[in-house]
C-alpha positions in Angstrom: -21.5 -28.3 -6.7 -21.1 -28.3 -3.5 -18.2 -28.2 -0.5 -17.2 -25.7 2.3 -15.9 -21.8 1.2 -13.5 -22.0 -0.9 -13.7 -25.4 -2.7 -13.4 -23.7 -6.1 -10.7 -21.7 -5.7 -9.2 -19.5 -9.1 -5.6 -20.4 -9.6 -3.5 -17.6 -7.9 -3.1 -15.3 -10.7 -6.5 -15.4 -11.6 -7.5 -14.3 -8.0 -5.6 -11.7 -8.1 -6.8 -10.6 -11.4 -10.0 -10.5 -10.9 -10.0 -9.1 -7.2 -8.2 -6.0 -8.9 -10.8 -5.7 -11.7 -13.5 -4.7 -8.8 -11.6 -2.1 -7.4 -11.9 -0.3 -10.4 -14.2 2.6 -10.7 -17.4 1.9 -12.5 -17.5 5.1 -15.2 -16.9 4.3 -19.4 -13.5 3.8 -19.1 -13.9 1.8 -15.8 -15.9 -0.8 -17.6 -14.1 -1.3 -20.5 -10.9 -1.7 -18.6 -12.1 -4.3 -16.3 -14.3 -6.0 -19.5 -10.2 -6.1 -21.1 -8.7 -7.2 -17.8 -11.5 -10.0 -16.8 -11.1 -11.7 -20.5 -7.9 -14.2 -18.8 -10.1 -14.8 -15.9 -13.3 -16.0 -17.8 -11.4 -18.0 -20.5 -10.4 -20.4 -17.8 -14.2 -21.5 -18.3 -14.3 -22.6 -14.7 -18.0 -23.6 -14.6 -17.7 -22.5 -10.6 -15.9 -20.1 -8.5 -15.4 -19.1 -4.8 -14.3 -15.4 -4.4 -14.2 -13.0 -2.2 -16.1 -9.4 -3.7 -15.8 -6.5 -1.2 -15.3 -9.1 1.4 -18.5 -11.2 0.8 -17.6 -14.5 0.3 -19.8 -15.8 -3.2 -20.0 -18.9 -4.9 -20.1 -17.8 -8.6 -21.2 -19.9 -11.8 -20.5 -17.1 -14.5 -21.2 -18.9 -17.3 -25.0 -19.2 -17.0 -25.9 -15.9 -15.1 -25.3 -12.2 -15.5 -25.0 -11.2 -12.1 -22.6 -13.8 -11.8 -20.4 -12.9 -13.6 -20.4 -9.2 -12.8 -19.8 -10.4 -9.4 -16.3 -12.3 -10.3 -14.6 -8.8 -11.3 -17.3 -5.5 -12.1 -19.7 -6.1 -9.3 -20.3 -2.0 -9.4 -22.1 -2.9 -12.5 -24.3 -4.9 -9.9 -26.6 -1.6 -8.9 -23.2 -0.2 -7.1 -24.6 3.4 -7.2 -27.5 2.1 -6.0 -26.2 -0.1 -3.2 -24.0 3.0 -2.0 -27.2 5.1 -1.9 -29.2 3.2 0.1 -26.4 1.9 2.6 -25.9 5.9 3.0 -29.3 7.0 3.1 -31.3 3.9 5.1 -31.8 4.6 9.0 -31.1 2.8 11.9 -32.0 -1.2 12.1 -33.7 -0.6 8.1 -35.9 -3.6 6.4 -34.7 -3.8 2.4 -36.8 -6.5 0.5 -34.9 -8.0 -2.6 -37.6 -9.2 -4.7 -35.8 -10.8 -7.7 -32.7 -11.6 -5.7 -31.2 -13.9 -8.0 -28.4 -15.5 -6.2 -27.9 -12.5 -3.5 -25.3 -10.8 -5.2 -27.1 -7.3 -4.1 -28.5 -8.0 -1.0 -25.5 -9.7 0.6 -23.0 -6.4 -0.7 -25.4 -4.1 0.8 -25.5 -6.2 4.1 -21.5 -6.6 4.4 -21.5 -2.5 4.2 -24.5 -2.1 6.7 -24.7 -4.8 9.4 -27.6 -3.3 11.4 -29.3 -4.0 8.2 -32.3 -7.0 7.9 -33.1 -7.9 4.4 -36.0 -10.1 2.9 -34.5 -11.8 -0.4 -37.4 -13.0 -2.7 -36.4 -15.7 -5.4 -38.8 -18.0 -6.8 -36.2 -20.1 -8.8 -35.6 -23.5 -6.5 -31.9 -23.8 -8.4 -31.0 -20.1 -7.3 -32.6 -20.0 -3.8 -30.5 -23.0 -3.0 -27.7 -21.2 -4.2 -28.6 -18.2 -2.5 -29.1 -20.1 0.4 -25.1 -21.1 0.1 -23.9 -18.1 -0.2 -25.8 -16.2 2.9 -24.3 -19.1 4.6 -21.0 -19.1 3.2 -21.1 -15.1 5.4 -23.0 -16.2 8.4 -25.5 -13.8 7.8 -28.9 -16.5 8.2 -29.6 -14.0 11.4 -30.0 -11.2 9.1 -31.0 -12.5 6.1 -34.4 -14.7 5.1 -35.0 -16.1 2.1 -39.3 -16.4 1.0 -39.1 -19.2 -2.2 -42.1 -17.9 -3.9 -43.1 -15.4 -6.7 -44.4 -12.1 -6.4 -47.9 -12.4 -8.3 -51.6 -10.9 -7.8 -54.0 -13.5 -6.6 -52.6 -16.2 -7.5 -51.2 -19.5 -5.5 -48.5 -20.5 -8.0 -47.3 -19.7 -11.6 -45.0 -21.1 -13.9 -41.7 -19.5 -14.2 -40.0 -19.6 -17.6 -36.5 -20.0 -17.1 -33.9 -18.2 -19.2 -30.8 -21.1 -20.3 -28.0 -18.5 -21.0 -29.0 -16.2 -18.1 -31.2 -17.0 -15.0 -31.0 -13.1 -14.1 -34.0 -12.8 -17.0 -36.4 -15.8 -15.7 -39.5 -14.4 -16.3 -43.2 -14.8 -15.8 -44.2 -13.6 -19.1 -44.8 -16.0 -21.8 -44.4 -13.9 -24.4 -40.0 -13.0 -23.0 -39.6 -16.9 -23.5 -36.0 -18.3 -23.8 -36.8 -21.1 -26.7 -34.1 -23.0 -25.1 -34.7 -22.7 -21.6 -37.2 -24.8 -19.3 -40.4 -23.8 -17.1 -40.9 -24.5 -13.4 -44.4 -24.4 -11.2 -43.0 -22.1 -8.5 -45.6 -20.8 -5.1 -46.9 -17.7 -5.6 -48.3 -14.7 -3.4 -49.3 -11.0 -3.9 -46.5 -8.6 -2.3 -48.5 -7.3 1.1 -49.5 -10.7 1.6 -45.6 -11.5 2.1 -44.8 -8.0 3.7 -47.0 -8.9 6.2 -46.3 -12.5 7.1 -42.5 -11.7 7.1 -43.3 -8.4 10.2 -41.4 -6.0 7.1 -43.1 -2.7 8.5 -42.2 1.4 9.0 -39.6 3.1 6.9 -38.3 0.4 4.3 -37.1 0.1 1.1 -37.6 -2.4 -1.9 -35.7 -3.2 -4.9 -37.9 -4.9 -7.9 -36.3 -6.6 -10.5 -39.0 -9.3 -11.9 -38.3 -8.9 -15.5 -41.5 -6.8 -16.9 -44.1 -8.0 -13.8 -43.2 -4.7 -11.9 -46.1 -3.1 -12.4 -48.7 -5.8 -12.3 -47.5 -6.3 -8.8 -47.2 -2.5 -7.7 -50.8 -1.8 -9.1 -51.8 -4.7 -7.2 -49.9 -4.0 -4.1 -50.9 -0.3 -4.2 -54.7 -0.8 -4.7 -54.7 -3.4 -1.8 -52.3 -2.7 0.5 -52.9 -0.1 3.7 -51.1 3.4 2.7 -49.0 2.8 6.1 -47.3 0.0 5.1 -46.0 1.4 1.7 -42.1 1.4 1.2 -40.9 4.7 1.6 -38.1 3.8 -0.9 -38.8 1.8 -4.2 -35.7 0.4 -6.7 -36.8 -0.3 -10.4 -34.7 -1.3 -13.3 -35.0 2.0 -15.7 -32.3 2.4 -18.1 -31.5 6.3 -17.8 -31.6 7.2 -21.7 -35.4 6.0 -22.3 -38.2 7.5 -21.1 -39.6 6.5 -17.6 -41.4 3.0 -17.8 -45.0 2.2 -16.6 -44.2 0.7 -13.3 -42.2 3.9 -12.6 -44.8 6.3 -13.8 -47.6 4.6 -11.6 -45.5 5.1 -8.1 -45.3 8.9 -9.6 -49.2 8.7 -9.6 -49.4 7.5 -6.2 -46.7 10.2 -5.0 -43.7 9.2 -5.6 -40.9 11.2 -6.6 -37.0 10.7 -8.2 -35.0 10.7 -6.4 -31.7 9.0 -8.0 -31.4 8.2 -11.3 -28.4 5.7 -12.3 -27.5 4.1 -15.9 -29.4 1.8 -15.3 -32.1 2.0 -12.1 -34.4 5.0 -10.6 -34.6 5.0 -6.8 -38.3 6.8 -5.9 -39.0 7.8 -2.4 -42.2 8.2 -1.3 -43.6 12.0 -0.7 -44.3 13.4 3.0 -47.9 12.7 3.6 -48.8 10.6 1.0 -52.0 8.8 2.1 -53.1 7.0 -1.1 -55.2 9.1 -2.3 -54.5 8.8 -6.1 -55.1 5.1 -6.2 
């Protein structure tokens, strides 16, 4: 759907309803609270909404994605801890590069609380870069904020994405994490320092990689090929704090990584002082 910000405005009740539910601090409670509080909001099964979240202006469809819907009233649950760290931490003029950036959610929170901040959103779906595209817009932020259509892969030119029907957060480029009822889409393709590098994303940057089990086919590739110098010096990976450290995570550890932050549901690693690539 499409129309100037807002053409899908909540009735007036709702709006306020769900503007207070993300105010609310994300801790147990938090969560259930808002999960209680949101319930009015979402039984109004508007199939799209314009709100304002932390003063980014979004143009939501929570009925078919996650992130969506956190957005609309719990967007801490969207990597808050997360996006607090890095807008604390990150220096002057940074480079973050979003690579699974769904419909922006993340990128464009971070870059309404830093605006020195140039970000590189990577989204191979064509339905959610154009809505991507919308909502950078919708904040005047096309100065700050690109968008590369294409997936992350090694060596390859393009790859079929298998698209998830109930939640487009989970597209995926493994067969095997197939939504029976969802579709498939030849998407381009290229490895990650092949991007990095035709996009100028250089010095101290950071990276958040949420590609739905292809993290570490792309880091092992990226690691192997890619010069030590242009290495993030921070790295985001989905890692749900009560398991034990995934793959992807393990093999930045090998190449000298360290924790940094864990959350309930992402490790931040930075990279070690003087890390040269020797391990690879």
């Amino acid at each position: 759907m499409t129309g100037p910000f807002p053409s899908h405005r909540l009735p007036g009740w709702a709006d306020w309803l769900a503007r207070r539910c993300q105010s609310i601090p994300v801790g147990w409670f938090g969560r259930r609270l808002a999960f209680l509080l949101r319930k009015p909001v979402l039984w109004l099964h508007r199939p799209v909404v314009d709100i304002l979240v932390q003063g980014v202006k979004f143009r939501l469809y929570p009925a078919s994605n996650l992130s969506d819907k956190r957005l609309l009233a719990t967007p801490g649950m969207l990597d808050g801890r997360a996006r607090e760290f890095f807008a604390a931490v990150l220096g002057a003029g940074p480079w973050l590069v979003d690579v699974g950036a769904n419909i922006g959610g993340y990128s464009l929170l971070l870059a309404g609380a830093r605006e020195d901040l140039n970000i590189l959103c990577v989204e191979p779906d064509p339905d959610m870069v154009q809505r991507l595209r919308a909502n950078i817009g919708f904040n005047d932020l096309q100065a700050r904020v690109r968008v590369a259509a294409v997936a992350i892969a090694p060596d390859l030119d393009q790859v079929t994405l298998f698209r998830d029907s109930r939640n487009r957060g989970q597209n995926t480029l493994l067969a095997g994490h197939v939504d029976a009822a969802g579709d498939r889409v030849t998407v381009p393709a290229c490895t990650l320092d092949a991007l990095l590098e035709q996009e100028g994303v250089a010095g101290s940057y950071a990276i958040k990689l949420d590609i739905e089990g292809f993290e570490e086919a792309v880091l092992e590739d990226f690691l192997r090929n890619a010069p030590a110098d242009r290495w993030p010096e921070w790295v985001q990976l989905e890692q749900y704090r009560e398991r034990p450290l995934g793959a992807a995570v393990q093999l930045l550890q090998q190449r000298g990584y360290r924790v940094h932050l864990r959350t309930r549901m992402n490790v931040i690693l930075q990279r070690a002082p003087g890390t040269d690539g020797a391990g690879a």
